[in-house]
C-alpha positions as CSV (number, residue, x, y, z in Angstrom):
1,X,103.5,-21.4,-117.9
2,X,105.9,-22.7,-115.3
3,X,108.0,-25.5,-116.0
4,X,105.7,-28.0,-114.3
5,X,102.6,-26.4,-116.2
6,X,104.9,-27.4,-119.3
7,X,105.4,-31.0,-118.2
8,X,102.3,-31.6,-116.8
9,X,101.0,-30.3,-120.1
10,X,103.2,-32.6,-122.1
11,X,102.2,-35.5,-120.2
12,X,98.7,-34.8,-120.5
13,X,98.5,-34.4,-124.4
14,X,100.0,-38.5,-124.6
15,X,97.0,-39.4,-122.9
16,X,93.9,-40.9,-124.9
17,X,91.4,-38.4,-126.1
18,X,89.0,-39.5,-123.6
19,X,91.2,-39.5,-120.9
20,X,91.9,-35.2,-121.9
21,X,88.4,-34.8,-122.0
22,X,88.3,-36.4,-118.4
23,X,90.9,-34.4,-117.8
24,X,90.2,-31.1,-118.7
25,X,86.1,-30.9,-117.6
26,X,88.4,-31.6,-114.3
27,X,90.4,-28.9,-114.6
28,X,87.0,-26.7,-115.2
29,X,85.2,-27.7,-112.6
30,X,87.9,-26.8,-109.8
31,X,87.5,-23.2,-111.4
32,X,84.0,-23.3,-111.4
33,X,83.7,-22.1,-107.4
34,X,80.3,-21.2,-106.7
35,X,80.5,-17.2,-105.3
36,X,77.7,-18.3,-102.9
37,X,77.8,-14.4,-102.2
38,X,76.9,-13.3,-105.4
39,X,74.0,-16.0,-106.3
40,X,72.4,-14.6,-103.0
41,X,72.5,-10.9,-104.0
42,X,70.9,-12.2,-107.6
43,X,68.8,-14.5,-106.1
44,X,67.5,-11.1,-104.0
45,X,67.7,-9.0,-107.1
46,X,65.6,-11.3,-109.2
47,X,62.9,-12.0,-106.1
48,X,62.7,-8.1,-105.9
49,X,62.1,-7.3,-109.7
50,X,59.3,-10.3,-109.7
51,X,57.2,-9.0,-106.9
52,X,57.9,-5.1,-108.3
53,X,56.4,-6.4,-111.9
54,X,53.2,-8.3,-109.3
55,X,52.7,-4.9,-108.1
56,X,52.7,-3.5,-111.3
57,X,55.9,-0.9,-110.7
58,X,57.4,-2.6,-113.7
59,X,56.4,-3.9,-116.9
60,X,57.5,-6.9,-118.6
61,X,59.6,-6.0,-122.3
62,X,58.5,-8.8,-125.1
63,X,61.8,-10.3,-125.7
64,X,61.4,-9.6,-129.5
65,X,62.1,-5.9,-128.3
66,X,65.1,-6.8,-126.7
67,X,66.4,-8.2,-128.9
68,X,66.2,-6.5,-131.6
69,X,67.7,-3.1,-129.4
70,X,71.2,-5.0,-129.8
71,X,70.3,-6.4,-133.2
72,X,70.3,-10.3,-132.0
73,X,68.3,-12.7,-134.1
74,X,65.5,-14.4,-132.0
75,X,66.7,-17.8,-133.1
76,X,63.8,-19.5,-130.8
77,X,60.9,-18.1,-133.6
C-alpha cells in the first residue's frame, strides 16, 4: 500500500466499529461498477436460452442433476 493507503488505513481502524462498517460497504460499493455491457449480453443470452427451451431446442436439467455432476449438496431439500 502507498503511504497514504497506510495512513488512511490507520485512521480508519480508530474509528467506531460502526463507523468501519460504514466505511468499508463504501469502499465496496465504488468497486461495484455495473458493466452495463456485460448485463446486456447476459440479459440477451438468458432471453435466447428461454425462448430456445419454449421451442423445445433445449431441455431443462433438474437441478438435483447438476448438482450432484460437481458433487454440491442441494442444501434447499
Amino acid at each position: 500500500m502507498s503511504q497514504t493507503a497506510e495512513a488512511l488505513s490507520a485512521q480508519a481502524l480508530q474509528l467506531p466499529p460502526n463507523e468501519r462498517l460504514a466505511l468499508v460497504e463504501h469502499l465496496l460499493d465504488s468497486l461495484d461498477v455495473p458493466d452495463t455491457l456485460l448485463e446486456a449480453l447476459w440479459t440477451a443470452e438468458a432471453n435466447d436460452r428461454l425462448a430456445a427451451y419454449r421451442r423445445g431446442e433445449i431441455r431443462a436439467i433438474p437441478l438435483s442433476d447438476v448438482l450432484g455432476k460437481y458433487q454440491v449438496a442441494n442444501r434447499s431439500a
